[in-house]
C-alpha positions as a LaTeX table, in Angstrom:
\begin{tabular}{lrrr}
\hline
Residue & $x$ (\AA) & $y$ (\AA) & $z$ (\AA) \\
\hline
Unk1 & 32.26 & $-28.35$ & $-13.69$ \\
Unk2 & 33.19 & $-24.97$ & $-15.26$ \\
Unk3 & 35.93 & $-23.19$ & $-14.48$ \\
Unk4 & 35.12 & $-19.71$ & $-15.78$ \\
Unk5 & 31.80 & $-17.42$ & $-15.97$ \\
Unk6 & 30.99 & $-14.29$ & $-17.11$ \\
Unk7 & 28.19 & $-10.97$ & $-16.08$ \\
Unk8 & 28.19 & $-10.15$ & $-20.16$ \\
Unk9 & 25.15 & $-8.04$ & $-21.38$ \\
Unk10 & 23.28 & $-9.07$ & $-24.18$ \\
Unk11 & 24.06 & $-6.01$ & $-26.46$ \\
Unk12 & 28.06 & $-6.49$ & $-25.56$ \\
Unk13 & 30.77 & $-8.03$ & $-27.87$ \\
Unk14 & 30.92 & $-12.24$ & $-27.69$ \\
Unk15 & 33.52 & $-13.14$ & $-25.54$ \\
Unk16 & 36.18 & $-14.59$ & $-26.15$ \\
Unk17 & 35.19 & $-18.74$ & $-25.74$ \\
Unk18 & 34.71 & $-21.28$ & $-28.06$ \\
Unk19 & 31.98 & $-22.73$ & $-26.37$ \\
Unk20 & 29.30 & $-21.10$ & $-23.90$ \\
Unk21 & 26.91 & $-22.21$ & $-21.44$ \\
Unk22 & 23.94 & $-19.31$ & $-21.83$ \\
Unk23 & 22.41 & $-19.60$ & $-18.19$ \\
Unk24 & 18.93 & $-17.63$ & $-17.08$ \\
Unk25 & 18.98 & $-15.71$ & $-20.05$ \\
Unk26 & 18.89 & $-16.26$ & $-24.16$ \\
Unk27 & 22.36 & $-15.71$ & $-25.80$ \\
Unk28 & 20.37 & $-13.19$ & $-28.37$ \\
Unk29 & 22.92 & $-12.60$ & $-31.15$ \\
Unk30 & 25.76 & $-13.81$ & $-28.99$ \\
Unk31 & 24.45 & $-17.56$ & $-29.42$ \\
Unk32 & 26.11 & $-19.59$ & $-32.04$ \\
Unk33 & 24.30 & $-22.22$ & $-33.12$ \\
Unk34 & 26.01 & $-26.06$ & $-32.81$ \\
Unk35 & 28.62 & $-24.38$ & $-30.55$ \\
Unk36 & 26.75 & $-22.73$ & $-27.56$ \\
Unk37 & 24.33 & $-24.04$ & $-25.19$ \\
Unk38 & 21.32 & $-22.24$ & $-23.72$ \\
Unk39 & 20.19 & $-23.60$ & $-19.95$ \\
Unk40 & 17.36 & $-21.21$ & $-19.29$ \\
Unk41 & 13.63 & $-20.53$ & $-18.43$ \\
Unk42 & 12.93 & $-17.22$ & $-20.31$ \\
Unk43 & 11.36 & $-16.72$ & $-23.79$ \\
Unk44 & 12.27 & $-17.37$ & $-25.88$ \\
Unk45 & 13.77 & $-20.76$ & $-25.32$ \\
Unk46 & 16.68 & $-22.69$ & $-27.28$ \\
Unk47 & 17.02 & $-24.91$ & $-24.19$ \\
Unk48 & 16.60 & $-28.28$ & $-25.59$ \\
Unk49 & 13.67 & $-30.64$ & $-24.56$ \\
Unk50 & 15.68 & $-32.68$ & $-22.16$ \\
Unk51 & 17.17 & $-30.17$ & $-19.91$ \\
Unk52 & 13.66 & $-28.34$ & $-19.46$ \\
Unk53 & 12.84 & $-27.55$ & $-15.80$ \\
Unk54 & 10.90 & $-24.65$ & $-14.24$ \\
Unk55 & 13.80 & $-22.50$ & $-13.04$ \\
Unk56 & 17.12 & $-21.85$ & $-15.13$ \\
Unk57 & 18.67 & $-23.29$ & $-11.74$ \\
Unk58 & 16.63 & $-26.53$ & $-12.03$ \\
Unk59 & 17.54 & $-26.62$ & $-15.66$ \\
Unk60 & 21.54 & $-26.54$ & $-14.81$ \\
Unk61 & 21.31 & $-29.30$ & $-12.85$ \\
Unk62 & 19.26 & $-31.08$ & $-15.09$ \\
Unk63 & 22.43 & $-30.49$ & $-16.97$ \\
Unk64 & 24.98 & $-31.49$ & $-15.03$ \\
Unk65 & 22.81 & $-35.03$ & $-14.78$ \\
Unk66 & 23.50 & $-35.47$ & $-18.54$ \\
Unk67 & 26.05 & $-33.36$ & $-19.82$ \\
Unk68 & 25.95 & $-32.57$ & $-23.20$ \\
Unk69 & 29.69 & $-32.39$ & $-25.48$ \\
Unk70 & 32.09 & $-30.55$ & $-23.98$ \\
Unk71 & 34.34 & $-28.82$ & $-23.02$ \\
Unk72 & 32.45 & $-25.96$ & $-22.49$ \\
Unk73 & 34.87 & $-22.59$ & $-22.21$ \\
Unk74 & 32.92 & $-20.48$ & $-20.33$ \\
Unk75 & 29.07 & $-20.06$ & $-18.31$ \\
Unk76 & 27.04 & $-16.50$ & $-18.58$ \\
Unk77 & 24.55 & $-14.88$ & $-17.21$ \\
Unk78 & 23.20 & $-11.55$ & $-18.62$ \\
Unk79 & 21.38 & $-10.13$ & $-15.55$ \\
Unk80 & 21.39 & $-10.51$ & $-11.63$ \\
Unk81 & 18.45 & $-11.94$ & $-9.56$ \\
Unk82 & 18.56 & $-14.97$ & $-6.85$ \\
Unk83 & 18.01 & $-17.61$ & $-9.74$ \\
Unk84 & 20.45 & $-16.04$ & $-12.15$ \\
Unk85 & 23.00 & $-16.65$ & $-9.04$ \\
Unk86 & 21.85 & $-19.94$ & $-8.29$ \\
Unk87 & 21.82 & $-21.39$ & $-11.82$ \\
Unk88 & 25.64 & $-20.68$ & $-12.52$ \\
Unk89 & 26.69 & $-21.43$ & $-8.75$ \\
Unk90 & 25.38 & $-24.99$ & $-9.69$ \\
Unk91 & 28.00 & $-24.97$ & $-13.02$ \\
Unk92 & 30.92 & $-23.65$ & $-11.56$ \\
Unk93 & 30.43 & $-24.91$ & $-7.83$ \\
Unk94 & 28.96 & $-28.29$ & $-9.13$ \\
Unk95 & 30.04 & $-30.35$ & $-6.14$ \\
Unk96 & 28.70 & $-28.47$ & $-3.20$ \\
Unk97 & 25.56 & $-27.37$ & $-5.26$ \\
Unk98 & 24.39 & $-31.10$ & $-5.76$ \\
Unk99 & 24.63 & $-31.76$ & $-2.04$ \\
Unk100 & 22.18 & $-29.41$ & $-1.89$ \\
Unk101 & 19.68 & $-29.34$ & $-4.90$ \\
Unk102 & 16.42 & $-29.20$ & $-3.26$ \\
Unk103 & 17.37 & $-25.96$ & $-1.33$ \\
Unk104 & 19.01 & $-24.09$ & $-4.14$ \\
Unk105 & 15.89 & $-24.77$ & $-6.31$ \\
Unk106 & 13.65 & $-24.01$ & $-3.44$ \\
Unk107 & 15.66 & $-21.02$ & $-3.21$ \\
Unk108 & 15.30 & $-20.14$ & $-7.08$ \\
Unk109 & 11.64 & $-20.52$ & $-7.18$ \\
Unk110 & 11.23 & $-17.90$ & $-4.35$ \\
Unk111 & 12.54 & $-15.23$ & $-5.77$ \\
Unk112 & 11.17 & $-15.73$ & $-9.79$ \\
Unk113 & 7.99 & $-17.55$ & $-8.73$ \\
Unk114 & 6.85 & $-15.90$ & $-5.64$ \\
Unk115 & 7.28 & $-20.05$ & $-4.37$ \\
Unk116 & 7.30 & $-21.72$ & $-1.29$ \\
Unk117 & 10.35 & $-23.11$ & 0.36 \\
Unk118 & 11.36 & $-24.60$ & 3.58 \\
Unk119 & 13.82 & $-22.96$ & 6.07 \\
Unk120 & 17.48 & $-23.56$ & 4.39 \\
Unk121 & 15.77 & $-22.32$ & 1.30 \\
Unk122 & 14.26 & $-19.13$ & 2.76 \\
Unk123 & 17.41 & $-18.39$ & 4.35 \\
Unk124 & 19.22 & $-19.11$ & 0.99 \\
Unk125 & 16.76 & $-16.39$ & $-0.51$ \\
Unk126 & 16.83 & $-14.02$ & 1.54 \\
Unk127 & 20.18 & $-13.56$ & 2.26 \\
Unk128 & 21.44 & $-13.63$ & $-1.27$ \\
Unk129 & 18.86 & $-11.14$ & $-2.03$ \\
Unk130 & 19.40 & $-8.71$ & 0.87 \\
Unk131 & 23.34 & $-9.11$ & $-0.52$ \\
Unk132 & 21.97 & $-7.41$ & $-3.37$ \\
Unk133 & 20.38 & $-4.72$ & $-2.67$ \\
Unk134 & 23.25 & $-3.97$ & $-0.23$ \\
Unk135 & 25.58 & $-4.23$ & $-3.16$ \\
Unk136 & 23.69 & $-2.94$ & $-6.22$ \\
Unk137 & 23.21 & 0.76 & $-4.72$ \\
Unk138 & 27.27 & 1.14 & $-3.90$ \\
Unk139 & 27.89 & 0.63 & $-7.83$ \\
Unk140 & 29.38 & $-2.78$ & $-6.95$ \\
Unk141 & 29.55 & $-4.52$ & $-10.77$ \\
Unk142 & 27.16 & $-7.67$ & $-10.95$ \\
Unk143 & 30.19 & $-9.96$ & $-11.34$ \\
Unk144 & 31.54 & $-8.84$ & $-7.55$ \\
Unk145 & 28.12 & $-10.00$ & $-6.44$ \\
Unk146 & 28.28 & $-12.80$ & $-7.86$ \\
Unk147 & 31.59 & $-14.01$ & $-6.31$ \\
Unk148 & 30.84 & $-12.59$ & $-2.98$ \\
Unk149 & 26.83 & $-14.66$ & $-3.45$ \\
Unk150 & 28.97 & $-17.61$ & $-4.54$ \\
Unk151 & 31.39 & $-17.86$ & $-1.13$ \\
Unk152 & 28.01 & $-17.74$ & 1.08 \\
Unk153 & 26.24 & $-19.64$ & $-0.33$ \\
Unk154 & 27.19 & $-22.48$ & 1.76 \\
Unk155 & 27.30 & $-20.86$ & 5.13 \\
Unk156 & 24.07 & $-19.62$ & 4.04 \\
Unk157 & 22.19 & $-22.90$ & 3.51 \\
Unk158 & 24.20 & $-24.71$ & 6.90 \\
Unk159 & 23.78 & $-21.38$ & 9.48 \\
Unk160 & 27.23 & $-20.82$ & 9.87 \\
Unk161 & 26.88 & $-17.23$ & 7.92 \\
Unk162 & 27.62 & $-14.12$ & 9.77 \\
Unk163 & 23.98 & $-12.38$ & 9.29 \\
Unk164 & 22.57 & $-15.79$ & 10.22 \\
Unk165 & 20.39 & $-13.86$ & 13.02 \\
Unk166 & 19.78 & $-11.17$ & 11.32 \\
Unk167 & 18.72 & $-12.75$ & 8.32 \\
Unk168 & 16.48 & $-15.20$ & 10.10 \\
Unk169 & 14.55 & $-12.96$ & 12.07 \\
Unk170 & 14.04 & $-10.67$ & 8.96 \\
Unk171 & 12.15 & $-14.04$ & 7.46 \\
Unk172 & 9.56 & $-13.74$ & 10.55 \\
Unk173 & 6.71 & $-11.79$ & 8.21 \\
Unk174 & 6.29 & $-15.36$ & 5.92 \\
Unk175 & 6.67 & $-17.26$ & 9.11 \\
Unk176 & 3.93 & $-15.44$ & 10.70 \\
Unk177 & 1.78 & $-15.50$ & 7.56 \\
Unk178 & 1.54 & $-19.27$ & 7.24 \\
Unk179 & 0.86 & $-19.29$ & 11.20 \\
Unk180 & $-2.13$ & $-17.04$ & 10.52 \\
Unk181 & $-3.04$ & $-19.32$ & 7.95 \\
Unk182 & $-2.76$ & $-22.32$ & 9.64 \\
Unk183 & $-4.75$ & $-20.78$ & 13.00 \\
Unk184 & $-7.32$ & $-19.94$ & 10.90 \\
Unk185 & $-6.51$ & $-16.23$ & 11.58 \\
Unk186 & $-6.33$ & $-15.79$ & 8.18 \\
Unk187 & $-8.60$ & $-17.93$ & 6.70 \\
Unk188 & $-8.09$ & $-20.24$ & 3.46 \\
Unk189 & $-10.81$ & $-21.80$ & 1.53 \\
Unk190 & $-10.09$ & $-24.01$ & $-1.82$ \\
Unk191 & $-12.72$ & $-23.88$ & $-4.69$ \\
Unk192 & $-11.88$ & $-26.74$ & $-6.80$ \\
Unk193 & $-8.93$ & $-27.27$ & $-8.16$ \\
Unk194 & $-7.18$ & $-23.97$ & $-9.29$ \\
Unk195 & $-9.00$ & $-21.80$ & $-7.14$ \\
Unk196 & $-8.29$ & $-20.48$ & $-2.96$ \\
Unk197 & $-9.69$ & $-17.67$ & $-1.33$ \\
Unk198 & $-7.94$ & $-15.87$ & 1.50 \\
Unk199 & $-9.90$ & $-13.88$ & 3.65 \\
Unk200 & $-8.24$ & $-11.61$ & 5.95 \\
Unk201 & $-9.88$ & $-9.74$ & 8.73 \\
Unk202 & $-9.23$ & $-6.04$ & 9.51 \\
Unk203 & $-7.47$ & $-7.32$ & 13.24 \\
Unk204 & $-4.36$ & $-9.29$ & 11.05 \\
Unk205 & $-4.26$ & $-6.69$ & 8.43 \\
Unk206 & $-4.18$ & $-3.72$ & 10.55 \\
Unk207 & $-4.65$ & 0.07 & 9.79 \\
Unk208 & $-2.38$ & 0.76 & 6.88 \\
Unk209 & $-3.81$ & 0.72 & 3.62 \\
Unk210 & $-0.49$ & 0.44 & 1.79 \\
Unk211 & 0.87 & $-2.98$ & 3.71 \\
Unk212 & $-3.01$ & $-3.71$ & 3.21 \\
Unk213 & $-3.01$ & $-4.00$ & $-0.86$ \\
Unk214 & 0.92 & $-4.29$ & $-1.42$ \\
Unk215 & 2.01 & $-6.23$ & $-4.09$ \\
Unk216 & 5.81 & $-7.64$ & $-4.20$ \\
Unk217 & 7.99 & $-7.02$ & $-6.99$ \\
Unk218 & 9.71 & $-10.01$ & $-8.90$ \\
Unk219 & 12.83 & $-11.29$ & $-6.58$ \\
Unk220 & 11.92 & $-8.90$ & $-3.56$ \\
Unk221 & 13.30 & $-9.96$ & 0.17 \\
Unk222 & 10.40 & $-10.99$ & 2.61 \\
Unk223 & 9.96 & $-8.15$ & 4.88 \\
Unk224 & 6.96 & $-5.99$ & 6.86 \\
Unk225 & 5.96 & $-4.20$ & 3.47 \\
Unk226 & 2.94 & $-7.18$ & 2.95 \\
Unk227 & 0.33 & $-9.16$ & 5.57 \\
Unk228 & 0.54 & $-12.15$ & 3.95 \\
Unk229 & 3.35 & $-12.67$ & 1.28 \\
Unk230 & 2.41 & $-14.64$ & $-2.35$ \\
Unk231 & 5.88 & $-17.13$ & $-0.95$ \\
Unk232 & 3.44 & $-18.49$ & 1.92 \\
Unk233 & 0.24 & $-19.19$ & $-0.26$ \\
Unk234 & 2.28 & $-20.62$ & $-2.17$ \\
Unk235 & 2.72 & $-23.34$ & 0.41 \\
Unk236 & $-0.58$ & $-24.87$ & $-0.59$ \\
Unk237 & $-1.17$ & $-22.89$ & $-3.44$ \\
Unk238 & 1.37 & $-22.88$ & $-5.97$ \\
Unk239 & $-0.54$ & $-24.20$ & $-8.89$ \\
Unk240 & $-4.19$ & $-22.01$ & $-8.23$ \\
Unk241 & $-5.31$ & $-19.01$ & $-8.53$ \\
Unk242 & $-5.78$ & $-17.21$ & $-5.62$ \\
Unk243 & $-8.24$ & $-14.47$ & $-4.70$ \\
Unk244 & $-6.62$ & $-12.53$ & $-1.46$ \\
Unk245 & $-9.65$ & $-10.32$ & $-0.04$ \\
Unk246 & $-8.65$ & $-7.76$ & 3.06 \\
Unk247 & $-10.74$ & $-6.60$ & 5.40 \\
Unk248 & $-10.22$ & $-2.56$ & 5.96 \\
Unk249 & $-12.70$ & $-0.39$ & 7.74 \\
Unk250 & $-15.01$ & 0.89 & 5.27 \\
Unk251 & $-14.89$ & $-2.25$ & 2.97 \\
Unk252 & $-12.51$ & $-4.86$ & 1.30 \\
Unk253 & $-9.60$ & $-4.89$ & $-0.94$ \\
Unk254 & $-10.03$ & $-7.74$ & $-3.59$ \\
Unk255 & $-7.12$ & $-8.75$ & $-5.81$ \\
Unk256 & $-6.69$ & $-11.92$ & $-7.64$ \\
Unk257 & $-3.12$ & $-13.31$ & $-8.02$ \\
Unk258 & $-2.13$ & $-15.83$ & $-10.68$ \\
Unk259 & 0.92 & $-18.44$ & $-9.86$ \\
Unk260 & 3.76 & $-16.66$ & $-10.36$ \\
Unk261 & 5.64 & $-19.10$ & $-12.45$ \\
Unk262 & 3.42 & $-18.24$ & $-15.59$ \\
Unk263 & 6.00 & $-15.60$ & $-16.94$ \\
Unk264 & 8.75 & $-18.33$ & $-17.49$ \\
Unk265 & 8.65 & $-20.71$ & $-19.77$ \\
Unk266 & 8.56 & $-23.72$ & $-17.44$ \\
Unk267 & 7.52 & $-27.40$ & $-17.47$ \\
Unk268 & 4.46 & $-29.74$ & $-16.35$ \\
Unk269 & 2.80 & $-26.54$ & $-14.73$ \\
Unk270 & $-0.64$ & $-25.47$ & $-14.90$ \\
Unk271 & $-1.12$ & $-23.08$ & $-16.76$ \\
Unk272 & $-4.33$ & $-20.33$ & $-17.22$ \\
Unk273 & $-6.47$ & $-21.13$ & $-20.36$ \\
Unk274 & $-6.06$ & $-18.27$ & $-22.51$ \\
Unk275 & $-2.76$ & $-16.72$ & $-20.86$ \\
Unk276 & 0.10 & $-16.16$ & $-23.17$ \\
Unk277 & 3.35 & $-14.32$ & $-22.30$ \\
Unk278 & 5.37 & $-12.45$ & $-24.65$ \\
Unk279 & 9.42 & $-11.83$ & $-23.68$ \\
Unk280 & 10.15 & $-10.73$ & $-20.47$ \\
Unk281 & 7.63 & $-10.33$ & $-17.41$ \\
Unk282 & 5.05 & $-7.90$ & $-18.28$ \\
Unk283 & 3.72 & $-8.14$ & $-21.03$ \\
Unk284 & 0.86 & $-10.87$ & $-22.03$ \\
Unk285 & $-2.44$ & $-11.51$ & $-23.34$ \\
Unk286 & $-5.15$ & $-12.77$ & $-21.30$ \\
Unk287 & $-8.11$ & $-14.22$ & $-23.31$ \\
Unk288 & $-10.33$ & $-16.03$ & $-20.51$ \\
Unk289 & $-13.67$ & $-15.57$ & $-21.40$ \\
Unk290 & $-15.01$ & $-17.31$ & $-17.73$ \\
Unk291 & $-12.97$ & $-14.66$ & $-16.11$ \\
Unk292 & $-13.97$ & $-11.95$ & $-17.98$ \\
Unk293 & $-17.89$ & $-12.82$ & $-17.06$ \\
Unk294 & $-17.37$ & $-13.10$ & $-13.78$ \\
Unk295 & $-15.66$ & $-9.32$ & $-13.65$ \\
Unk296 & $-18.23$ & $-8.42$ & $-15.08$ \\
Unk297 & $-20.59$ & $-9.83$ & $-12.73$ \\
Unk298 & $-19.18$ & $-8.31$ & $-9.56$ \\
Unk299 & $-18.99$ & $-4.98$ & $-11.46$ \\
Unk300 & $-22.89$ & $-5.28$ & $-11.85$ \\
Unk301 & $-23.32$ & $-5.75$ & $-8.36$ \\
Unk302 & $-20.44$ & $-3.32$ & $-7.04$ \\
Unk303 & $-21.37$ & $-0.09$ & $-5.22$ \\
Unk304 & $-17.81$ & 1.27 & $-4.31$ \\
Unk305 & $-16.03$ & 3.85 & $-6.22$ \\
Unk306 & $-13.69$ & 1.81 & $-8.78$ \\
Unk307 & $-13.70$ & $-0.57$ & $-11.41$ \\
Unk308 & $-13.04$ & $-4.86$ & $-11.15$ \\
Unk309 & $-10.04$ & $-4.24$ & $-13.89$ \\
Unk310 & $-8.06$ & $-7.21$ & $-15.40$ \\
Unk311 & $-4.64$ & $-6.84$ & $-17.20$ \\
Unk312 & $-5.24$ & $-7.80$ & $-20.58$ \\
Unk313 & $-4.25$ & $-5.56$ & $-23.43$ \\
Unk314 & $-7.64$ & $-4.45$ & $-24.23$ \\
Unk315 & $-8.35$ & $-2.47$ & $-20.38$ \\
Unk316 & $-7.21$ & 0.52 & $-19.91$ \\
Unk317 & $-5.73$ & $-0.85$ & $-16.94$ \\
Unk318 & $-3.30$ & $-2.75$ & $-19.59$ \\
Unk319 & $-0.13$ & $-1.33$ & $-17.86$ \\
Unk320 & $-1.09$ & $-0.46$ & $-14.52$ \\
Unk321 & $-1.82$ & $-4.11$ & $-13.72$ \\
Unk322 & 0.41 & $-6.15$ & $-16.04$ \\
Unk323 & 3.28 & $-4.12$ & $-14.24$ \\
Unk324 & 1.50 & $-5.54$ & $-10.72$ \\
Unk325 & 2.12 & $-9.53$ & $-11.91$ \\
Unk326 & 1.21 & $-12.22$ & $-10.54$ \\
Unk327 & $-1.68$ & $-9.46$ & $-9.73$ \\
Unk328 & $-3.96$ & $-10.01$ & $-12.64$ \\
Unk329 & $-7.18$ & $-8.34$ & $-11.47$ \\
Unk330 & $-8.46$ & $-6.50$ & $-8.87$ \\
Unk331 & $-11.14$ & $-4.03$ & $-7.53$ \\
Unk332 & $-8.97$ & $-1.00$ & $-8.69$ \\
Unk333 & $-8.74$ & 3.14 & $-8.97$ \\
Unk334 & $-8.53$ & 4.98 & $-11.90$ \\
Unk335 & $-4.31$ & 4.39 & $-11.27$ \\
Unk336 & $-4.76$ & 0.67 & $-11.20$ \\
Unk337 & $-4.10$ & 0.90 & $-7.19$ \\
Unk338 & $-6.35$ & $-1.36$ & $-4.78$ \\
Unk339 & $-10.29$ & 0.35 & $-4.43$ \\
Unk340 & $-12.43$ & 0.22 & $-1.40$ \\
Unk341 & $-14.83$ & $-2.41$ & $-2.83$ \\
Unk342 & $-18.74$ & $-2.96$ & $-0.77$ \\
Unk343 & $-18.54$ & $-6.66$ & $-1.92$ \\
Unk344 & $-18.21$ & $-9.51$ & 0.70 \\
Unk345 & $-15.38$ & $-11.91$ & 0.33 \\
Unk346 & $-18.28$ & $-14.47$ & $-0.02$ \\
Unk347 & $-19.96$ & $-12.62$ & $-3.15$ \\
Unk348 & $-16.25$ & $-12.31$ & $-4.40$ \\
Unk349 & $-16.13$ & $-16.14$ & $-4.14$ \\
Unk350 & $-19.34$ & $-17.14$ & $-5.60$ \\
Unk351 & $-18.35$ & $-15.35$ & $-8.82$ \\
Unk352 & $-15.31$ & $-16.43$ & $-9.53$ \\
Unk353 & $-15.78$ & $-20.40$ & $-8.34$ \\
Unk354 & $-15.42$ & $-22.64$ & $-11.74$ \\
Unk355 & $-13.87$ & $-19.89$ & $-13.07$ \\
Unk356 & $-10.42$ & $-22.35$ & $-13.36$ \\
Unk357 & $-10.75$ & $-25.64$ & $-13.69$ \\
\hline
\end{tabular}
């Protein structure tokens, strides 16, 4: 549908273009108002009301359903990251990318939401992000990556891509977390609602205290560093929180992980009571009283050496954990880092049930 996008950072000069398509990311000063267009999920939001989806991808489709005026010069992005790729594939490549919608959303929400998706998806995901952090080291500008992301996307989503193998069997840590789950190896309980415990023993999480606690950063490819990755809770857990205790050999490692969508500014989600995001990904306030009690609770009945923290502005685990999202809380050390807790996952449980609701 367009014929022409840009990489353009949001403190660079306007280019030249009548009319712009702002995808994944505000126009900031660049945005002219009556002129420009903004498709995108992040705060804060000029999108308008009817092209509001979760991911910017979602949102340019959405688009491309109803376009609005026209003709639009030129689509940008200010940033790279799998759904900054995917939203302006879907403007410039509009023919191939609705063949293929539920993937390439799939696809988006994996790498900015920590989501679920099925196989085409994961390979989608994966491969576009292990293209990155190939690229981004050599130097190679964003707008190369996007052009090379753009001509696999395709072979990518129908297995015809050289690093099909390679790229497949790198996806076998999520596909052996939701086997664990679903043999019970790993075992999932749901509390009402918003709430699901995971529970896993010290024979699936093994002797490495690191892979043990480890907490993926925003966009990361699935790989060994994590036992169970946030993408396969999310398989039955997208919309709860979810309390992940780990079995290690003097105790448990308890973190609680919000759904990871809550940064963006999305639509017809749950969201946390209390939770508000500011711009960007980490930084929010977190006013939950419930939660707060029940913290406090299982600090009252805690005998290992740490502190049940929670990363709202007023801890002094503010930064450690906000910088840990979608961790939220967890038994922690005086660096934020996962603490030997003496608390059975069933004590954990108790507290926090009817917590979110």
């Amino acid at each position: 549908m367009i014929g022409r996008f840009e990489i353009v950072d949001s403190n660079a000069a306007r280019p030249a273009a009548e009319r712009i398509l702002f995808c994944d990311g505000s126009g900031g000063r660049l945005f002219r108002e009556g002129a420009d267009l903004e498709l995108s999920h992040w705060r804060p939001n000029r999108t308008p009301r009817e092209y509001r989806a979760d991911t910017s991808t979602g949102i340019c489709f959405r688009f491309l359903d109803a376009p609005q005026g026209g003709p639009w010069t030129v689509a940008i992005n200010n940033h790279l990251d799998v759904d900054g790729i995917l939203s302006v594939y879907v403007l410039v490549h509009s023919r191939h990318a609705l063949t293929e919608r539920e993937t390439i959303i799939s696809a988006a929400e994996m790498g900015d939401f920590w989501g679920w998706g099925e196989r085409k998806a994961q390979r989608l995901f994966q491969g576009l992000t292990r293209l990155m952090d190939e690229l981004r080291p050599r130097g190679v500008v964003p707008r190369e990556i996007y052009e090379r992301a753009f001509g696999r996307i395709p072979e990518l989503i129908d297995r015809t891509d050289s690093e099909t193998r390679a790229i497949e069997a790198s996806l076998e840590p999520l596909t052996r977390g939701v086997s664990l789950v679903e043999q019970g190896a790993i075992v999932r309980t749901q509390h009402g609602p918003r709430f699901a415990h995971y529970v896993i023993p010290l024979s699936v999480a093994g002797e490495d205290d690191a892979r043990a606690s480890y907490v993926p950063g925003f966009n990361e490819a699935i790989s060994e560093k994590a036992v169970l990755w946030p993408q396969a809770r999310a398989r039955w857990d997208d919309e709860r929180v979810c309390v992940v205790s780990t079995e290690r050999a003097g105790g448990w490692f308890h973190a609680v992980w919000f759904p990871g969508y809550l940064w963006a500014d999305t639509e017809n989600r749950w969201l946390v009571p209390g939770m508000r995001y500011h711009d960007g990904m980490e930084s929010y306030d977190l006013n939950h009283p419930p939660l707060a009690d029940a913290l406090a609770r299982l600090q009252s009945e805690e005998k290992g050496e740490g502190q049940w923290a929670i990363g709202n502005g007023a801890s002094p685990f503010h930064h450690a954990l906000q910088s840990q999202f979608p961790v939220v809380c967890r038994f922690a050390d005086e660096a934020g880092g996962a603490a030997l807790s003496q608390l059975p996952p069933r004590q954990v449980a108790e507290a926090l049930d009817g917590v979110f609701i």
